[in-house]
C-alpha positions as CSV (number, residue, x, y, z in Angstrom):
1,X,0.0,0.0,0.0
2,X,1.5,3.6,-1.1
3,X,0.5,5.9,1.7
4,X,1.0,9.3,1.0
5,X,0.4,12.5,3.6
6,X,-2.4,13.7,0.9
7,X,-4.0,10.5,1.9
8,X,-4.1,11.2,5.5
9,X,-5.1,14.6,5.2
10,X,-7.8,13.5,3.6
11,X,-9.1,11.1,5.7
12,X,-9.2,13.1,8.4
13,X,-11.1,16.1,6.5
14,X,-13.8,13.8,5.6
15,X,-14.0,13.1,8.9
16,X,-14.2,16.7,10.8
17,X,-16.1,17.8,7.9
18,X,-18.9,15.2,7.6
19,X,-19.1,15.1,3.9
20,X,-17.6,15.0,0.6
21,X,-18.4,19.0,-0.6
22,X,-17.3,20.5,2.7
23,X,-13.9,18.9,2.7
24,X,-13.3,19.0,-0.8
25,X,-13.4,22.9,0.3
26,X,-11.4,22.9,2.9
27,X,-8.8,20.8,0.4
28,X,-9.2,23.3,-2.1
29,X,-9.8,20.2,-4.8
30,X,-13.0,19.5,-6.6
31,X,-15.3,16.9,-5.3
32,X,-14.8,14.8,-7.9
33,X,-11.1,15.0,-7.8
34,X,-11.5,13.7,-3.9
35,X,-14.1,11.2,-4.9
36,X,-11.1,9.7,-7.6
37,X,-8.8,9.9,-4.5
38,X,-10.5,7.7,-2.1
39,X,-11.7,5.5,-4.7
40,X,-7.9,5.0,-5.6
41,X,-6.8,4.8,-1.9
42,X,-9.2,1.8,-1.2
43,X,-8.3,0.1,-3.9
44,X,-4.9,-0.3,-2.4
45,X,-6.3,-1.0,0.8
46,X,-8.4,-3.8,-0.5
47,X,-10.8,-2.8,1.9
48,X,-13.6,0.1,2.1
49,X,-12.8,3.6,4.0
50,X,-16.0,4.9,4.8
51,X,-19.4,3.8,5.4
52,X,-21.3,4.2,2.7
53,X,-25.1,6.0,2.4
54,X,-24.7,7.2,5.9
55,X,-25.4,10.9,6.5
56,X,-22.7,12.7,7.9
57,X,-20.3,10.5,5.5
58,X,-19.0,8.0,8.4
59,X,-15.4,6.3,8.3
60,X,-15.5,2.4,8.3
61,X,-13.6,0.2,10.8
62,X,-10.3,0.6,8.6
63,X,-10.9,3.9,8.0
64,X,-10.5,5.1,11.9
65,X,-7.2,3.2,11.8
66,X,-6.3,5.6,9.3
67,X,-8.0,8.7,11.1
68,X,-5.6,7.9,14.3
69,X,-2.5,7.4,11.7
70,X,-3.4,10.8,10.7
71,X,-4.0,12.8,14.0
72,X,-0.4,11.0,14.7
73,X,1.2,11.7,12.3
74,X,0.4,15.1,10.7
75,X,0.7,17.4,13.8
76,X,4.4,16.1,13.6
77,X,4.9,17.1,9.9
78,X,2.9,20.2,10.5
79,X,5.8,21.3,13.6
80,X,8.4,19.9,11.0
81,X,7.0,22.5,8.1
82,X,6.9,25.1,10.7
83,X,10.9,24.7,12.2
84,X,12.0,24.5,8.2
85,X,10.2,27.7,7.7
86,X,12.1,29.6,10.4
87,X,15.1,27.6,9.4
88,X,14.6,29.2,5.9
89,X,13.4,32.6,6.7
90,X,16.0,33.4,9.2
91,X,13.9,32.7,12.8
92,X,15.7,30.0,13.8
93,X,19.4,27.7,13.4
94,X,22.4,27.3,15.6
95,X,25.2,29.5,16.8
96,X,28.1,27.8,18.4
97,X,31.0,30.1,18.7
98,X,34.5,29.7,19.9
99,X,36.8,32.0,21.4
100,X,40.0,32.5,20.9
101,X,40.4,35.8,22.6
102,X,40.7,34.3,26.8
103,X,39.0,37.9,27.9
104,X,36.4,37.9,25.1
105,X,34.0,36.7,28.0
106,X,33.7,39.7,29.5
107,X,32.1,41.7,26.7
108,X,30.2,38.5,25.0
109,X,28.1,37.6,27.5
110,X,26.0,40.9,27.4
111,X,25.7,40.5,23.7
112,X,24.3,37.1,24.0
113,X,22.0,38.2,26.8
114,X,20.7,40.7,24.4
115,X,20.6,38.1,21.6
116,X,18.8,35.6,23.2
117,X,16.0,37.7,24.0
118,X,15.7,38.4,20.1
119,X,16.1,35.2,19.0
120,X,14.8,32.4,21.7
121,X,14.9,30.0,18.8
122,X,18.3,30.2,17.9
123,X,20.7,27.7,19.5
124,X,23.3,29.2,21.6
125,X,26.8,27.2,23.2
126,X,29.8,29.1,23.6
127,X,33.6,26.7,23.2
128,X,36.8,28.5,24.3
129,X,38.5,28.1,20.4
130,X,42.2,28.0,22.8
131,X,41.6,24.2,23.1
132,X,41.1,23.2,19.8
133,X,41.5,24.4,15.8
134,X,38.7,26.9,16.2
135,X,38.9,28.2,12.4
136,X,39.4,24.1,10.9
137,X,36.3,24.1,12.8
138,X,34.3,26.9,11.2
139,X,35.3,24.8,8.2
140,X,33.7,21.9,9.5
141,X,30.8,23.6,10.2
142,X,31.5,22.3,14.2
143,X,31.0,26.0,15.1
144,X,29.7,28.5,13.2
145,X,31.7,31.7,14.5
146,X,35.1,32.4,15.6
147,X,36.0,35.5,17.7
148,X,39.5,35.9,16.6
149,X,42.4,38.8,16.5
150,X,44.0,36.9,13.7
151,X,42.7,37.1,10.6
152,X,43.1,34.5,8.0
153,X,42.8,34.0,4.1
154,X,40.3,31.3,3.8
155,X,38.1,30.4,1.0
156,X,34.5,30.4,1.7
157,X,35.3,32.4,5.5
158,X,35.2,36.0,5.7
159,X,36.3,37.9,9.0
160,X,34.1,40.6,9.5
161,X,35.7,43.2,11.8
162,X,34.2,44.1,15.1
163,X,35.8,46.3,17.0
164,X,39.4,48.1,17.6
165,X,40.9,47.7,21.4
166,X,44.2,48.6,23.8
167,X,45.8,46.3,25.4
168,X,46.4,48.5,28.8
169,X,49.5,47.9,31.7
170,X,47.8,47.3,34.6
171,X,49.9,47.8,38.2
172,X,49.4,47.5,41.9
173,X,49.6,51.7,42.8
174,X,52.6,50.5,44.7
175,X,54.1,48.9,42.0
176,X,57.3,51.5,40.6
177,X,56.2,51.3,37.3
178,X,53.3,53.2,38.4
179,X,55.3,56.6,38.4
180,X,55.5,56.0,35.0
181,X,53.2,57.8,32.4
182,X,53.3,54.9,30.0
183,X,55.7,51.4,30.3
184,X,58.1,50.0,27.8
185,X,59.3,46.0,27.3
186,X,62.1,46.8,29.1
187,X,60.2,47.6,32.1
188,X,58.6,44.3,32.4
189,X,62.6,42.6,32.7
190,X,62.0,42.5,36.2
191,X,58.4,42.4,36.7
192,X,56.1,39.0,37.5
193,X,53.9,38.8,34.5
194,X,50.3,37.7,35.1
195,X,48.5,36.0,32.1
196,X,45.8,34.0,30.8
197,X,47.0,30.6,30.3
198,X,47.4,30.9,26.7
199,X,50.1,30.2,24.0
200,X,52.5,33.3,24.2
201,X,51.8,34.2,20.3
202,X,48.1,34.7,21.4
203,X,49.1,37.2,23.9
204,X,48.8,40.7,22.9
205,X,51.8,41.8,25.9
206,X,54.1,38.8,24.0
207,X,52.8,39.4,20.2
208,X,52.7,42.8,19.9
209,X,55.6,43.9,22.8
210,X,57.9,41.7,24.5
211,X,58.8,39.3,21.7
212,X,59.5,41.8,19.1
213,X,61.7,43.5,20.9
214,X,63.3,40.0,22.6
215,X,62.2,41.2,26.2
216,X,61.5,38.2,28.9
217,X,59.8,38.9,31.8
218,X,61.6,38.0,35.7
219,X,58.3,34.9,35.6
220,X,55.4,34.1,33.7
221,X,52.1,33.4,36.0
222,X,49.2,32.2,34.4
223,X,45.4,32.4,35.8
224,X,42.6,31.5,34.6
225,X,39.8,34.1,36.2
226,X,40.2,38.4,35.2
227,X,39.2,38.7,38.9
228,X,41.9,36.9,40.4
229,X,44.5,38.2,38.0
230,X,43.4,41.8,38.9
231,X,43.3,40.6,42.9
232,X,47.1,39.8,42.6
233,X,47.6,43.1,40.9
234,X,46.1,44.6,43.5
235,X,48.6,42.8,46.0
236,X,51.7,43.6,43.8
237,X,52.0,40.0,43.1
238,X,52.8,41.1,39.7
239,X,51.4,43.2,36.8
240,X,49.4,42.4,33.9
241,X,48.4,43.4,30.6
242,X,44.7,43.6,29.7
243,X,42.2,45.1,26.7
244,X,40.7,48.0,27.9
245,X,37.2,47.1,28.1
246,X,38.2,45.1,30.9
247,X,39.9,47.5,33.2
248,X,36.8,49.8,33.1
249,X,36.6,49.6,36.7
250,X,39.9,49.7,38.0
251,X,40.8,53.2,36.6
252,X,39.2,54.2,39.3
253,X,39.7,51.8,42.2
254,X,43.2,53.3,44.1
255,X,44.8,49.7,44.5
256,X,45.5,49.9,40.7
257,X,47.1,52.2,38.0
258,X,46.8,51.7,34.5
259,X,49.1,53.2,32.0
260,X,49.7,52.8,27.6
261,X,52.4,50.0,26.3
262,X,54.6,52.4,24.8
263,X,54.4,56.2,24.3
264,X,51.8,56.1,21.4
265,X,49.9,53.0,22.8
266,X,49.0,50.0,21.1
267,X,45.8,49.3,19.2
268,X,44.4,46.0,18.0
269,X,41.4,44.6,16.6
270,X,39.0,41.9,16.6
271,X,37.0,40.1,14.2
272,X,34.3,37.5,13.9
273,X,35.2,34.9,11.3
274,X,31.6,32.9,9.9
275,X,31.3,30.9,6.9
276,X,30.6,33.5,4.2
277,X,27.0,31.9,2.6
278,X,25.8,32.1,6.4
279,X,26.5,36.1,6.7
280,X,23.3,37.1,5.7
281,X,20.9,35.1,8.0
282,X,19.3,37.7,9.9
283,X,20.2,36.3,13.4
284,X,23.8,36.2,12.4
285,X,23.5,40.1,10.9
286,X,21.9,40.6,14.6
287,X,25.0,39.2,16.7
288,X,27.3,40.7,14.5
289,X,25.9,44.0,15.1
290,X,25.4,43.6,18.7
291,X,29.1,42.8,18.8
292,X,30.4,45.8,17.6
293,X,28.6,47.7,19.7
294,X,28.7,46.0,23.1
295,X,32.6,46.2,23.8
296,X,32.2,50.0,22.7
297,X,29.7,51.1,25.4
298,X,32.3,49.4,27.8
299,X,34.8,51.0,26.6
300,X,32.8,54.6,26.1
301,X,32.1,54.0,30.4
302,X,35.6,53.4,31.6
């Protein structure tokens, strides 16, 4: 027997309509093209549907096994229609990101508080990209955005740029350096460095200071939490080098001073690296936007 989801749908508007014209109607087919359907359908049953010369049109026996088929089985399709539908149009999908910026948390977690509110039918996990190939992911459609400072030339990915940051020295107020008006590599020969535990080459401090100009720190110390690196700060356990937006508070706390890396400062900038066919979903457009402006609100109220 060839069962098709016409078939059922049929059936069971027989049934709620009582007759042949009404649900012909609500099928939007001729009565005689749904007479020529159940005809057909009970010949491949071998058996008959409804009962016949009964007023309201009754279904048979067999026919009820197909009405409780139908009530089964088309809700489920009908849900199924509905999620493709917002799958096509935008309203709904997955976004996994990774990280590979360690401090990223602090400014992605409003944005995703704001974007979940917008989209509550978007799938949302966050993966820290330091523990794995983040970007061979995005490839692999594993994730489906990257938070990088890196940029890449990869077919099919595009990094879209979000925002532009300083990395900022950050002292105990009893720390020497903290006469200073801005700090140097040198300055950091003697001085108990406090980072993320991350690969030095992902390390703004190492990247963009100390290992161009072949500068190593007295001791590397690496934390995972901003709070307790900025508590041993505070106790001039060492100093540390952060993005801006996340010092916003200490500028003003006494226990801490924060001063440029070099006279002119340094600038650096992020990006958000998605597979290029998926930039245009409308929820991906949303986060995108969100994430430029988030970090620059932070940074706007330090």
């Amino acid at each position: 027997m060839h069962l098709e989801f016409r078939h059922l749908r049929t059936i069971k508007a027989i049934h709620d309509a009582g007759g042949l014209a009404r649900a012909a109607d609500v099928l939007h087919i001729t009565q005689s093209a749904l007479s020529h359907q159940i005809k057909g359908l009970e010949e491949q049953a071998g058996v008959e549907l409804f009962v016949r010369r009964s007023k309201p049109l009754k279904l048979s026996a067999a026919g009820m096994k197909l009405l409780r088929l139908a009530d089964k089985i088309l809700p489920e399709i009908a849900a199924l229609e509905e999620e493709f539908h917002r799958v096509r149009t935008g309203k709904s999908g997955r976004l996994h990101i990774a990280i590979e910026c360690h401090a990223c948390f602090e400014w992605l977690f409003p944005v995703l508080e704001q974007f979940r509110k917008a989209w509550p039918d978007v799938d949302v996990d966050i993966r820290p990209g330091l523990s794995f190939g983040a970007l061979p992911a995005l490839q692999k459609e594993e994730v489906d955005l990257v938070v990088s400072s890196d940029p890449e030339e990869i077919d099919g990915v595009t990094f879209s740029p979000l925002f532009d940051y300083e990395p900022v020295f950050v002292a105990s107020s009893a720390n020497p350096l903290a006469e200073k008006s801005y700090v140097v590599a040198e300055d950091f020969r003697d001085q108990m460095l406090i980072t993320y535990p991350v690969d030095r080459p992902r390390l703004d401090v190492f990247s963009q200071l100390l290992m161009p100009a072949g500068v190593e720190p007295r001791g590397v110390r690496q934390v995972e939490l901003t709070a307790v690196i900025l508590l041993l700060v505070a106790s001039n356990r060492g100093v540390a080098v952060l993005p801006d937006w996340v010092v916003r508070e200490v500028r003003y706390n006494s226990d801490y001073v924060t001063r440029p890396l070099t006279k002119t400062g340094l600038t650096r900038r992020l990006y958000a690296a998605v597979r290029s066919d998926e930039l245009e979903k409308p929820y991906m457009s949303h986060v995108l936007r969100l994430a430029r402006t988030e970090p620059v609100k932070l940074q706007r109220d330090s």
